[in-house]
KEKEGU-559543 format. One line per 3 residues: for each residue x, y, z of C-alpha. Coordinates in Angstrom, 1 decimal. Each point is the difference from the previous one (the first is absolute). Layout:
N
X Y Z | ...
END
This chain:
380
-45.4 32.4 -19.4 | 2.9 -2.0 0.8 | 1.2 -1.3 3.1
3.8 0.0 0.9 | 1.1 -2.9 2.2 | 2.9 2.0 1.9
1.8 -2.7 1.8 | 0.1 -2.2 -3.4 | 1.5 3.4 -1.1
3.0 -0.1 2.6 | 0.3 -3.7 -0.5 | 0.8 0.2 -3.7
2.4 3.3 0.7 | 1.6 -2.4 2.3 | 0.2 -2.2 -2.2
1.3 2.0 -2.8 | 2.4 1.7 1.9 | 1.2 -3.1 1.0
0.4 -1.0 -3.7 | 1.9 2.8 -0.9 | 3.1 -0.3 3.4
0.2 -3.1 -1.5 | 0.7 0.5 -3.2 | 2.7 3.0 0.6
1.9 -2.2 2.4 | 0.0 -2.8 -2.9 | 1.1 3.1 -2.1
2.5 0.5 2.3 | 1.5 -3.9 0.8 | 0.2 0.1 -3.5
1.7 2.9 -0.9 | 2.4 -0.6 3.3 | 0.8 -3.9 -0.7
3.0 0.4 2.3 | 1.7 2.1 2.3 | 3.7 1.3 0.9
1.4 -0.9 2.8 | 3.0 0.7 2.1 | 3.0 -1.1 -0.2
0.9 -0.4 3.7 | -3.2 -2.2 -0.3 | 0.9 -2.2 -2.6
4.0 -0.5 0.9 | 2.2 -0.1 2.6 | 3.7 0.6 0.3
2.5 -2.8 0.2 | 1.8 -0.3 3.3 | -3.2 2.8 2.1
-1.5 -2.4 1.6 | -1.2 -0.8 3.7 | 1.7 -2.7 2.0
-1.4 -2.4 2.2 | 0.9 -0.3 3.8 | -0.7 -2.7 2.7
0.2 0.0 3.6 | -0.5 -2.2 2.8 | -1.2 1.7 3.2
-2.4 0.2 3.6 | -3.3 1.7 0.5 | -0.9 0.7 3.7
-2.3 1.7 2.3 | -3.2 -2.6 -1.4 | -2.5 -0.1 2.2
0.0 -3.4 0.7 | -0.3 -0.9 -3.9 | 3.4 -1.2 -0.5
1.5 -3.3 -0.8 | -0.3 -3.1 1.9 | 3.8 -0.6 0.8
-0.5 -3.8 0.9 | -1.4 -0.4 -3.9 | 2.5 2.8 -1.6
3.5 -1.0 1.9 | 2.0 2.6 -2.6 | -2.0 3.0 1.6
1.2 -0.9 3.8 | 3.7 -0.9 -1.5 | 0.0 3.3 -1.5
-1.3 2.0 3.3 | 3.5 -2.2 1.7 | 2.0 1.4 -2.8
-1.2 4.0 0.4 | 0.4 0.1 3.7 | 3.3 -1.5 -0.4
1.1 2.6 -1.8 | -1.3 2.2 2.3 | 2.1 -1.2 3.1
-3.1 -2.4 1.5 | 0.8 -3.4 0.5 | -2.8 -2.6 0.7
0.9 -3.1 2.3 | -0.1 -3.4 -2.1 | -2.8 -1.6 -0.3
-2.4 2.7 0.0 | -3.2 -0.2 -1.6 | -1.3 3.0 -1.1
-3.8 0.4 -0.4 | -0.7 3.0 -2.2 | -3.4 1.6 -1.5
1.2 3.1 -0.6 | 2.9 -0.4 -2.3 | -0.5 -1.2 -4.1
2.5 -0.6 -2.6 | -0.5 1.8 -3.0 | 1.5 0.5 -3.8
0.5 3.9 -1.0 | 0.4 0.4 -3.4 | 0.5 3.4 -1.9
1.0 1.2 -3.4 | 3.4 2.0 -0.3 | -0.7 2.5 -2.7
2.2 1.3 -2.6 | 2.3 3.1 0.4 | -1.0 -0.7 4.2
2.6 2.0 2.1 | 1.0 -0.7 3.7 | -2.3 1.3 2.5
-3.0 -0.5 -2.1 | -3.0 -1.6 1.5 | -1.9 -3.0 -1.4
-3.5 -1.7 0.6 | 0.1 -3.4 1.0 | -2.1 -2.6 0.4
0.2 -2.3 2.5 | -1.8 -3.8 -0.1 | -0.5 -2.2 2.6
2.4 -3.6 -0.4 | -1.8 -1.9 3.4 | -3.3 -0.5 1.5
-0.7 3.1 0.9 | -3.3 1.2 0.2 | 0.5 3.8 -0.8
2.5 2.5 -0.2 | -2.5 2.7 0.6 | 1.9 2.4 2.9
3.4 -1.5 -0.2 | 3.4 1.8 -0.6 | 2.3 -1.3 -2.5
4.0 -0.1 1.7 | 2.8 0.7 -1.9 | 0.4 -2.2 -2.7
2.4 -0.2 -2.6 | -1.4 -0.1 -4.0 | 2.5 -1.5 -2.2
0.5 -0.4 -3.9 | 0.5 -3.0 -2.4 | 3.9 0.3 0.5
-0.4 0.0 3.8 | 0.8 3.0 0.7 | -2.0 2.7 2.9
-1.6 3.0 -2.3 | -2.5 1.4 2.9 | -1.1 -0.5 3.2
-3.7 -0.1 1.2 | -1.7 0.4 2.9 | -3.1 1.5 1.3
-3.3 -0.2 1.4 | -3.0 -2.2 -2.5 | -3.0 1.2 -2.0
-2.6 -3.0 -0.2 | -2.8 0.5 -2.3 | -2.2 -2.1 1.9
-1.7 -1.1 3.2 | -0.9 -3.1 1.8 | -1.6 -1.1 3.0
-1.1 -3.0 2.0 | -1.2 -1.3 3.0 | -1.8 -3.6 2.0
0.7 -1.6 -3.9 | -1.6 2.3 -1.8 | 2.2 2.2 -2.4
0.0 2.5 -2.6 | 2.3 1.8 -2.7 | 0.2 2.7 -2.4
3.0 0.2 -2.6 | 3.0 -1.8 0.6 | 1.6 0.3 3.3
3.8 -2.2 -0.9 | 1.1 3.2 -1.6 | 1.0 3.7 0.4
1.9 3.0 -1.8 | 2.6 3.0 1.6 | -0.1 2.8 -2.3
3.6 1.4 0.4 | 1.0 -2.9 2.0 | 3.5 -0.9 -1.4
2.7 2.1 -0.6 | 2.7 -0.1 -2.9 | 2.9 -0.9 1.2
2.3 -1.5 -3.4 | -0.4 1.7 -3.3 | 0.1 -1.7 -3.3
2.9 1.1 -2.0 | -1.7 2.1 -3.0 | 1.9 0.2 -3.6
-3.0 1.4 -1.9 | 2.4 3.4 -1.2 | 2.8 -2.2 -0.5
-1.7 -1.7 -2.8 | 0.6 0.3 -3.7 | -3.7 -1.1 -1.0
-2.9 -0.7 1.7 | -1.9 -3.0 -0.7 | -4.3 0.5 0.3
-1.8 -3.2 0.5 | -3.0 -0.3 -1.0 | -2.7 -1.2 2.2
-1.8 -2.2 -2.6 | 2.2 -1.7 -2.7 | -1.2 1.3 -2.9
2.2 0.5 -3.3 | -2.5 2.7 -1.4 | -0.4 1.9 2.8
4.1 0.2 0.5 | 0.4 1.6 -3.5 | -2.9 2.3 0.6
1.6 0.9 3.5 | 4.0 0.5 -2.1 | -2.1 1.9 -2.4
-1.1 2.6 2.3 | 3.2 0.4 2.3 | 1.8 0.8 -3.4
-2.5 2.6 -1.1 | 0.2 1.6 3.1 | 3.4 0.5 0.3
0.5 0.6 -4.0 | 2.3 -3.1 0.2 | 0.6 -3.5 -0.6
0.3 -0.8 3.6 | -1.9 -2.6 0.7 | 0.5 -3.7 -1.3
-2.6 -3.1 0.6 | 2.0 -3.2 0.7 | -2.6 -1.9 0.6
-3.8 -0.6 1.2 | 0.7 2.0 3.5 | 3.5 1.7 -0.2
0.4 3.0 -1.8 | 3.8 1.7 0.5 | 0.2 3.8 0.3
2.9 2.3 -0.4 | -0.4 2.9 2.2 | 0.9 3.1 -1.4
3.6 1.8 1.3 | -1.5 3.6 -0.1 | -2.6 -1.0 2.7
-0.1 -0.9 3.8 | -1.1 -3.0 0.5 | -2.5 -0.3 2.1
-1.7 2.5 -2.3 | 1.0 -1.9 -3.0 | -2.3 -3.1 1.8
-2.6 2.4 1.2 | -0.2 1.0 -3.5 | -0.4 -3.9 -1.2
-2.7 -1.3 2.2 | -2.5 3.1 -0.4 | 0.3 -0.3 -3.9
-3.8 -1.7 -1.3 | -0.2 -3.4 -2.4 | -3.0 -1.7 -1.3
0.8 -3.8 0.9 | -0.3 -2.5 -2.5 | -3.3 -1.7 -0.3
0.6 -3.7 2.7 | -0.7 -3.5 -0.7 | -3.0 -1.3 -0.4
-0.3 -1.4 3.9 | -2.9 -1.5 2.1 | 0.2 -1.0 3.3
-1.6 -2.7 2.2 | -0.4 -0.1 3.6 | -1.5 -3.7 0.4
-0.4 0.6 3.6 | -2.4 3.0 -0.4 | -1.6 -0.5 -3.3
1.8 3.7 -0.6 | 0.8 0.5 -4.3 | 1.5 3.1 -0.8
0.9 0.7 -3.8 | 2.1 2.9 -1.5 | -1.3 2.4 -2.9
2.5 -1.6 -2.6 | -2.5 -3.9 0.5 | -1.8 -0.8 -3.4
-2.2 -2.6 -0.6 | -0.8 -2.5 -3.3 | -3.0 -1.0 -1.2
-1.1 -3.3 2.3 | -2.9 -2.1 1.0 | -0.1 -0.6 4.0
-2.5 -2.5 1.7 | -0.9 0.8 3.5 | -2.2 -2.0 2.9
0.2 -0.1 3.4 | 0.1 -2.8 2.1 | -1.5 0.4 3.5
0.0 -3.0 2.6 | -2.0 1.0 3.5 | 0.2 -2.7 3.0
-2.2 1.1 3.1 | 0.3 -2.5 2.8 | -2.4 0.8 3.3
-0.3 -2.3 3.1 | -2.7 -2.4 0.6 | -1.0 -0.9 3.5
-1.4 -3.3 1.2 | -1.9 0.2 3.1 | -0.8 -3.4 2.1
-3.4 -0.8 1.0 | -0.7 0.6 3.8 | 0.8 -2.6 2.5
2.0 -1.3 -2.4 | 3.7 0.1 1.4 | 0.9 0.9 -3.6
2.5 2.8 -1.0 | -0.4 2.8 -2.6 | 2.2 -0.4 -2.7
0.8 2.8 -2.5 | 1.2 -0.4 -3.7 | 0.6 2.0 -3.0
-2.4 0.3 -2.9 | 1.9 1.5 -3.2 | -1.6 1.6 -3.4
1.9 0.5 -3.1 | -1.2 1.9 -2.5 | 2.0 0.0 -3.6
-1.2 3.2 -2.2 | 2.0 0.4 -3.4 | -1.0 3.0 -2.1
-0.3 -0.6 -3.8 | 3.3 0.9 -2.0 | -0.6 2.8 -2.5
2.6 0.2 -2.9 | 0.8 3.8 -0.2 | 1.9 1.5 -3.3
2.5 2.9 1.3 | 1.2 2.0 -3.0 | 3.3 1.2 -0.4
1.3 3.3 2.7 | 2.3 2.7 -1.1 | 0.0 1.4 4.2
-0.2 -0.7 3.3 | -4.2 1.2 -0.2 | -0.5 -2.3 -3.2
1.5 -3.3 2.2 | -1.6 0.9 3.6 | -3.2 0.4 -1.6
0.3 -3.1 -1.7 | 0.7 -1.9 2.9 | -3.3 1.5 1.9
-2.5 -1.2 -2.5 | 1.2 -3.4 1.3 | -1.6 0.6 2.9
3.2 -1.8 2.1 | 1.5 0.6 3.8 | 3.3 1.4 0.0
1.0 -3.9 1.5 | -1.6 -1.7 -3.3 | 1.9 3.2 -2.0
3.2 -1.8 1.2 | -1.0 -3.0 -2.3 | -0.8 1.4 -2.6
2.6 2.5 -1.1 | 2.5 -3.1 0.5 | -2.5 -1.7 -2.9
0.3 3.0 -2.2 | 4.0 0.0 0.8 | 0.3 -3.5 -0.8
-2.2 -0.3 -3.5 | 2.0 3.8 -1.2 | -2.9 2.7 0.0
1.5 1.7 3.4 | 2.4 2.3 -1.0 | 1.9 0.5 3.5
2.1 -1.9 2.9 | -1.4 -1.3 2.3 | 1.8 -0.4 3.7
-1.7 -1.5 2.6 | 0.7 1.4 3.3
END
């Protein structure tokens, strides 16, 4: 008679099937090493771009949050200068106590192609001490570009994602209060001039330099137009002839949905010293190396000690501090990495050392620095 253990059953079909999705999807990563992309996601056009704009401006109708005009004398000189221009004049001398009132920075992004009359988000920062913009209304505020000149107008009520409170001291916050957003909250008011039919050729610019990848992208325009259209000039800029039997905003419609396999990148690792973050790209091999790694821990625990005098004694207590320091250094093990044709090959080589991400940063520098690191390394 022989007796079935069902659940070790399931486990070991588990286990099993387990075996098996893994194997097809390693099938499949390396059947698939790389994918197509998009054009429109890979280049951009010379001269489509979005434009910056700046504005200086007045949020009002806080509820008591606003700046503190004694500490922020540019908010009450701008208040003078508005109701001015509105036909109120204030005697000399006043002082104007305001809490209602904060001066802000609105910036926004002019897109290209943008025609007059159509609306813009903005974003709109507090300059001052104020301590939220939450419920205020944004007046009529100017937003200029880098050659001075007014492209839109903004204006509107503010959308704070947060919320703060306080009250005898006490006070509490969630998200950041100094900031809000109007969707639709400028209006175009300037176009940019636009030459983009005008052009003989049109100039794609890559969005990483690469010198591969721009004769793989030529390569492709030209066989999908049949011609030799398309000419790298360098590690970004590829030039483009447009065809004359074509409109062309079809002709560029055409361009950025056409598919190319990008060039296999640089060998790149990056650092982030702060967090202890290393990210490494698929193209990071590794040499043969030996690596040494201990840890170093130093622990200081300090508690108070309490003297008490003796009764009767007139004496005072006196308190001090009583410190412990403990040194713990784990034993060095010299480790053998052999040589990694991939990205898996090198990251599991670096977890048999057994390191933290923060002693990580330490010792791919090492590996950089005695040649079996096959990468750059940028520390951010």
């Amino acid at each position: 008679m022989q007796v079935i253990n069902k659940p070790l059953v399931k486990k070991l079909y588990r286990y099993r099937v387990s075996i098996a999705l893994l194997l097809f999807f390693s099938l499949i990563m390396v059947s698939f090493p790389s994918h197509a992309e998009r054009l429109k996601d890979m280049a951009t056009i010379q001269g489509v771009r979005n434009n910056q704009l700046v504005g200086y401006g007045l949020v009002v109708g806080l509820d008591g949050t606003g700046d503190q005009t004694t500490q922020t004398p540019f908010t009450v000189q701008s208040i003078i200068s508005m109701l001015q221009q509105m036909g109120v004049s204030l005697p000399a001398g006043t002082s104007l106590q305001l809490k209602n009132v904060a001066s802000v920075m609105v910036t926004s992004s002019l897109p290209a192609f943008a025609q007059t009359g159509q609306p813009l988000d903005v974003t709109v920062s507090s300059m001052g001490n104020a301590k939220s913009l939450r419920g205020g209304t944004l007046l009529m505020t100017p937003l200029k570009g880098a050659d001075g000149q007014v492209y839109a107008m903004a204006q509107g009520n503010l959308v704070v994602g947060g919320v703060g409170a306080s009250a005898n001291g006490s006070s509490t916050q969630i998200n950041h209060l100094g900031v809000g957003r109007i969707s639709s909250g400028a209006t175009v008011e300037r176009t940019l001039p636009s030459n983009l039919n005008q052009l003989g050729t049109i100039n794609l610019e890559l969005k990483e330099s690469d010198f591969s990848t721009a004769s793989l992208v030529a390569d492709a325009i030209n066989k999908r137009f049949g011609k030799n259209i398309a000419i790298p000039q360098d590690a970004r800029v590829i030039t483009v002839q447009p065809t004359l039997d074509q409109n062309r905003v079809a002709f560029l419609a055409d361009l950025e949905s056409i598919n190319v396999t990008p060039a296999k990148g640089f060998a790149k690792i990056i650092l982030n010293a702060r967090t202890g973050s290393v990210v490494m790209n698929q193209a990071v091999t590794l040499e043969n190396c030996a690596v040494s790694h201990g840890n170093l821990s130093v622990v200081i625990n300090t508690a108070p000690v309490i003297s008490q005098p003796g009764a009767l004694s007139n004496g005072t207590t006196v308190a001090t501090q009583r410190s412990q320091i403990e040194i713990t250094k784990e034993p060095g093990n010299v480790l053998q990495l052999d040589n990694g044709a991939s990205l898996a090959d090198v990251v599991k080589a670096l977890n048999s050392i057994g390191a933290t991400p923060q002693d990580l940063l330490a010792i791919l520098q090492a590996m950089k620095a005695a040649g079996s690191l096959r990468a750059e390394l940028e520390v951010i």
